[in-house]
C-alpha distance (Angstrom), angle and dihedral (degrees) to the residues before:
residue distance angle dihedral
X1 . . .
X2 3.95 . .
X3 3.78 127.2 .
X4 3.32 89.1 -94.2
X5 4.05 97.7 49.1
X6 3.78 90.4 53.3
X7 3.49 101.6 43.6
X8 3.68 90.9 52.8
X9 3.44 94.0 41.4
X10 3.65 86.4 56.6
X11 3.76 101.8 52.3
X12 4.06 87.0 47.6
X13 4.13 100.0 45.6
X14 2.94 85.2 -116.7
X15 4.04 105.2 144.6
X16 4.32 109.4 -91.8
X17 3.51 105.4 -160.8
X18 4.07 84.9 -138.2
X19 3.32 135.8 2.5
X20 3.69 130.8 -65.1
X21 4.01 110.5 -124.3
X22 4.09 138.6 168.1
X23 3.33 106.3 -148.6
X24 3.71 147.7 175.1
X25 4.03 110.9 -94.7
X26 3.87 92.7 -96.6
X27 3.81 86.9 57.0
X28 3.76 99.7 43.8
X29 4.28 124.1 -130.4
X30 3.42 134.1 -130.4
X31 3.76 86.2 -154.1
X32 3.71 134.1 98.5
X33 4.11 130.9 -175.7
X34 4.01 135.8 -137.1
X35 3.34 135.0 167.4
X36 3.52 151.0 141.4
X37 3.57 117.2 -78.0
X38 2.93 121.3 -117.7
X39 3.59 89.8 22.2
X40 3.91 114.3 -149.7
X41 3.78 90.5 -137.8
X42 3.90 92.6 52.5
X43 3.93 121.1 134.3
X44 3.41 117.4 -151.4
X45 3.71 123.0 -111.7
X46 3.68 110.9 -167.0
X47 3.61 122.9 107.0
X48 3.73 124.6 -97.1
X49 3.99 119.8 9.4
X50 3.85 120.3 -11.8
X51 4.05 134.6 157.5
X52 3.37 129.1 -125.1
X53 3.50 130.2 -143.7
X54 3.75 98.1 -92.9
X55 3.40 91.6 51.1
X56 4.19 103.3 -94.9
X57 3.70 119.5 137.2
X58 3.85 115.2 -126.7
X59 3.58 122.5 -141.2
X60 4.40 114.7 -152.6
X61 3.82 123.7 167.4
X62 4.09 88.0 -173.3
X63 3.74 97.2 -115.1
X64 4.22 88.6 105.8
X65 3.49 155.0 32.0
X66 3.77 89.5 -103.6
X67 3.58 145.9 36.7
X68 4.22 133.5 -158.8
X69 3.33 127.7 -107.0
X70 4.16 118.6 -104.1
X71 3.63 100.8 178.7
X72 3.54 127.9 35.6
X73 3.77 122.1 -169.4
X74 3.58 109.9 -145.6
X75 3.97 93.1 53.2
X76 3.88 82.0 141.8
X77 4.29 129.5 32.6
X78 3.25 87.6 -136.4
X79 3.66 89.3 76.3
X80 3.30 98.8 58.8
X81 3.69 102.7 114.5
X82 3.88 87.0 50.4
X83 4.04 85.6 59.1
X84 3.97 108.2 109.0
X85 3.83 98.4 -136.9
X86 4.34 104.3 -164.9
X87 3.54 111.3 -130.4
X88 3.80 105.9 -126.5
X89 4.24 90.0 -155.4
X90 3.84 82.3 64.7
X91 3.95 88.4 138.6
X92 4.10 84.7 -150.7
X93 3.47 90.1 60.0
X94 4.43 89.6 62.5
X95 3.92 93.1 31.2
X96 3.88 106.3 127.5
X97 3.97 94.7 16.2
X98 3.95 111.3 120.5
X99 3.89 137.8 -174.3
X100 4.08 104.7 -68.7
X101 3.90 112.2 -127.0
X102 3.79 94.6 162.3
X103 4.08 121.9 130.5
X104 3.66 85.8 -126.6
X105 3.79 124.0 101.9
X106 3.78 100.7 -106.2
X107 4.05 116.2 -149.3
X108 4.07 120.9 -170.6
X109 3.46 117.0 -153.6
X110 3.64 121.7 -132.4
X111 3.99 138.7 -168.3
X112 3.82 116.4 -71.1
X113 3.78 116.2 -119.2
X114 3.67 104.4 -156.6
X115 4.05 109.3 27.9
X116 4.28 93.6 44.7
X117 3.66 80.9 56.0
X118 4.00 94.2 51.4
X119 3.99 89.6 36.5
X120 4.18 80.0 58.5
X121 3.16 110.1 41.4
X122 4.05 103.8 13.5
X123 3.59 123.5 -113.9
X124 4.00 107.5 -87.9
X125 3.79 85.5 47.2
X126 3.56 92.3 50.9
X127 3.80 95.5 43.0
X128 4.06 94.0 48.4
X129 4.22 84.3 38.2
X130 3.93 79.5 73.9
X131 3.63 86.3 64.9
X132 3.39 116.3 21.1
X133 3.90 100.2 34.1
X134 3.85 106.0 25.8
X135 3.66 99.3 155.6
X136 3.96 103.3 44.8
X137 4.16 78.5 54.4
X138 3.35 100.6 51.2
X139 4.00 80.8 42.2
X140 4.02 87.0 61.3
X141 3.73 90.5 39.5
X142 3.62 92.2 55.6
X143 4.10 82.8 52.6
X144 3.60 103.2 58.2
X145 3.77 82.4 37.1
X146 3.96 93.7 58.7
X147 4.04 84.1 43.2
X148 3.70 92.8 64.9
X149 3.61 98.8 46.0
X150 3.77 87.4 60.2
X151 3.65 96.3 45.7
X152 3.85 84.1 49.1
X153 3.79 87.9 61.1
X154 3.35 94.1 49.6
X155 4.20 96.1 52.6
X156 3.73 90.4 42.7
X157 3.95 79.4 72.3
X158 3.03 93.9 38.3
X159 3.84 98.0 59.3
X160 3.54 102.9 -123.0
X161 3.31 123.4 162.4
X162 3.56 112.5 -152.2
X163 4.10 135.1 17.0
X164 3.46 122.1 -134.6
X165 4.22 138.3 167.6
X166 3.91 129.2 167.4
X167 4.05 125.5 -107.7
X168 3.89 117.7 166.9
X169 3.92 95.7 -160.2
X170 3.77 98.9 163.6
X171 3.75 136.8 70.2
X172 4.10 116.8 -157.2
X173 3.84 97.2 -73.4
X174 3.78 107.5 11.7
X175 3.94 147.1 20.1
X176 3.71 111.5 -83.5
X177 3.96 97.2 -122.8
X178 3.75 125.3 27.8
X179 4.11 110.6 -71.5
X180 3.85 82.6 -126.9
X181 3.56 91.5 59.0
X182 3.94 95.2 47.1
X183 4.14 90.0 54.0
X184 3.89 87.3 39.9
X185 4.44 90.5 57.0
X186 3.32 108.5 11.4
X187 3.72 124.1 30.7
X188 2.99 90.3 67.1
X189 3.85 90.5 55.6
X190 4.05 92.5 47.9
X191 4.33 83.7 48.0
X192 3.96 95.9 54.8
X193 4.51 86.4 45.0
X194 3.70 94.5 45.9
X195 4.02 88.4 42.9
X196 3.86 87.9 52.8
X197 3.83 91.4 48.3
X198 3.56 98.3 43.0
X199 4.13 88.6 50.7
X200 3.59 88.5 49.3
X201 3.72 97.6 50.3
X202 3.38 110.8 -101.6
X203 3.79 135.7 104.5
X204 3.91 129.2 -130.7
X205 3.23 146.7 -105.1
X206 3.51 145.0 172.1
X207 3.97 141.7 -171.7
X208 3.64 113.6 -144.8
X209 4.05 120.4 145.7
X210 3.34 123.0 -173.8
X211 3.89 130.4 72.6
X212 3.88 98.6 -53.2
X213 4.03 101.9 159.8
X214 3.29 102.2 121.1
X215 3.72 88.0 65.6
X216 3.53 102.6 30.7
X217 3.41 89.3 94.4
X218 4.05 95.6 51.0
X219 3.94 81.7 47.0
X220 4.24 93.6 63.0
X221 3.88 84.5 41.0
X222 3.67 98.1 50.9
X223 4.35 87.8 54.6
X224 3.47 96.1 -86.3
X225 3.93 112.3 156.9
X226 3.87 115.5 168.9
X227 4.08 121.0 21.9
X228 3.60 111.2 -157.0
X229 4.08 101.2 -146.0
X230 3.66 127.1 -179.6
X231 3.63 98.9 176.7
X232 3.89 117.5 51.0
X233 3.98 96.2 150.8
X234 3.96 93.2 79.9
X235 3.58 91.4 59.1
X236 3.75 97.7 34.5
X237 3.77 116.8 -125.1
X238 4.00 96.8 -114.6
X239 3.48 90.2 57.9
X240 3.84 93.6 43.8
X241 4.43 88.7 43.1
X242 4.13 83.2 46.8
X243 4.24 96.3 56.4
X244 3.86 103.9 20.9
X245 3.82 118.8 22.5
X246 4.20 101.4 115.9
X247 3.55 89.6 26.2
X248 3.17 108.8 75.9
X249 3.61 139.2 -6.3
X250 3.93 122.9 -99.5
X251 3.90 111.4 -142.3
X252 3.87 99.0 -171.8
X253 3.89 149.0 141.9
X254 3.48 120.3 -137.8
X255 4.23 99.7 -78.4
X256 4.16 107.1 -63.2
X257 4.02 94.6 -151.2
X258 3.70 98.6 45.9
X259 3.34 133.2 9.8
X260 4.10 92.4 28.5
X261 3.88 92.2 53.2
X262 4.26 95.2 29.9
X263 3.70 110.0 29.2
X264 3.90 115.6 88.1
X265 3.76 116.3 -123.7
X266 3.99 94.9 -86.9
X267 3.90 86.2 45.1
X268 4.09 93.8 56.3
X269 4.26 89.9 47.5
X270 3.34 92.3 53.5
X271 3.32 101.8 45.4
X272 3.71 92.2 53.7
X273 3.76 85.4 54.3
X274 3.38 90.0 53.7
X275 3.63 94.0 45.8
X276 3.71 95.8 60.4
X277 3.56 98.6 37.4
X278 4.11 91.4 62.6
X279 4.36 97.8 23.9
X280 3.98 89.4 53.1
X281 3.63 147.0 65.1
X282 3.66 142.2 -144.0
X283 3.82 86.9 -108.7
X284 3.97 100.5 38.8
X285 3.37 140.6 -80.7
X286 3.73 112.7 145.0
X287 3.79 137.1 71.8
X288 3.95 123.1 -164.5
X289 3.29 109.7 -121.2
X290 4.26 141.6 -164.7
X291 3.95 127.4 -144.3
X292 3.89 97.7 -131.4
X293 3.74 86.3 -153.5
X294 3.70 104.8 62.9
X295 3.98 100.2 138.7
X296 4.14 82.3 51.1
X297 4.10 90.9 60.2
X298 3.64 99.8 25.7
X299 3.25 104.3 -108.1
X300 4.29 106.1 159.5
X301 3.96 123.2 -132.9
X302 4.54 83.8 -110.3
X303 4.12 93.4 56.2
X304 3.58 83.0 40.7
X305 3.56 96.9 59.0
X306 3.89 91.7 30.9
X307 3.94 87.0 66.8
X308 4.13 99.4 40.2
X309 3.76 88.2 50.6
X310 3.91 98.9 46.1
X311 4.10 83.2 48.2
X312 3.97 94.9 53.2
X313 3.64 87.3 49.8
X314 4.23 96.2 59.4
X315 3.35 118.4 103.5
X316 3.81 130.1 -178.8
């Protein structure tokens, strides 16, 4: 099988002869990227003070991959036509991309729905917008919403295989607005993306860390098919084995804020063991994966090489 095969294969339980994994180089991936460029969710990397393209002003002492943002440039609504919305048909921003015919699973990335908001508008005035201003929200939802299903069109030419975006919805112990809330603004948001994608030919897949179970569920009903997951620890994997495993498919490393920077090396290996044992199935359901920031969380070369080398050992 290629890359591409077993990946798929995975997400569908549909029998991988191995093991899906994203990897460091060393380690080999069965992943590959596109995207528009520039892409009109990007978030600047550079240290010290940079703007983005909507106008917020990054923050980045140059210890990691990414900064905060300082400035945000819809403080007020009244602002709104002063708001530099990108225009994702930008034909500069697809120059130079061609049709994909690698081996290689190929993921697009997409437009977050939750964190462009809060990189906007900040999150207090995001989280009493829900409140207080509940149609100029949904207004910006619908906005990142309609920039997706562009983007979409543009990958389903493209020949990607899968659609992905970030959204960090949970704190440590809980989602950061009411679960209510979420299914009130934006499942319906993540249904109409993951509609487009799926019509187009592509699965999904989203980031989001955190402890997001009270909407994991709403996730797999909204079209979600892959949930990439660096921390599993908060949630606990029984609980997350007893409610999910054959539902969806777990793309994770072993935990980034705990067992990655506090387990010794024999601690990391078997929790990755343990990991795939109670995340997969017989059939599928899991891919390995690598946080591509490791110098960011302080993860050292040894639990590094602990993890990739427990992950090339699974086996179905």
């Amino acid at each position: 099988m290629t890359s591409k095969e077993i990946v798929k294969r995975t997400i569908k339980f549909e029998l991988p002869e191995r093991v899906a994994r994203s990897s460091p180089p060393e380690y080999a991936s069965d992943f590959g990227w596109i995207g528009m460029n520039p892409s009109v969710d990007a978030r600047p990397n550079q240290k010290g003070l940079n703007k983005d393209e909507w106008g917020a002003i990054w923050e980045n002492i140059g210890i990691c991959n990414l900064g905060e943002v300082k400035e945000f440039p819809l403080k007020d609504w009244s602002d709104w036509d002063k708001l530099n919305i990108p225009d994702v048909d930008d034909p500069q921003r697809w120059k130079g991309l061609t049709k994909q015919d690698s081996e290689k699973f190929i993921i697009a990335n997409g437009v977050s729905l939750y964190e462009r908001i809060h990189f906007i508008r900040g999150l207090e005035n995001t989280w009493m917008d829900i409140y207080l201003e509940p149609e100029k929200l949904t207004m910006l939802i619908d906005l990142l919403v309609d920039m997706n299903l562009k983007a979409i069109k543009h990958y389903k030419k493209l020949g990607a295989d899968a659609y992905i975006f970030c959204d960090d919805w949970g704190l440590q112990d809980k989602l950061m607005i009411h679960p209510e809330k979420w299914r009130e603004f934006w499942k319906p948001a993540y249904q109409k993306v993951y509609e487009a994608a799926h019509n187009a030919g592509m699965l999904t897949f989203l980031h989001s860390c955190g402890y997001i179970v009270e909407i994991l569920d709403d996730l797999i009903d909204a079209g979600l098919d892959a949930i990439q997951m660096d921390q599993q620890q908060n949630m606990g994997l029984d609980l997350l084995s007893e409610r999910f495993s054959g539902r969806i498919t777990f793309w994770c490393p072993v935990d980034i804020q705990n067992m990655m920077c506090k387990g010794s090396t024999d601690d990391i290996s078997a929790y990755a063991r343990e990991m795939f044992k109670k995340l997969s199935t017989p059939a599928g359901g899991f891919i390995a994966g690598y946080y591509s920031d490791p110098a960011g969380a302080g993860h050292t070369p040894e639990a590094i090489k602990a993890m990739c080398e427990e992950f090339v050992k699974l086996e179905y």
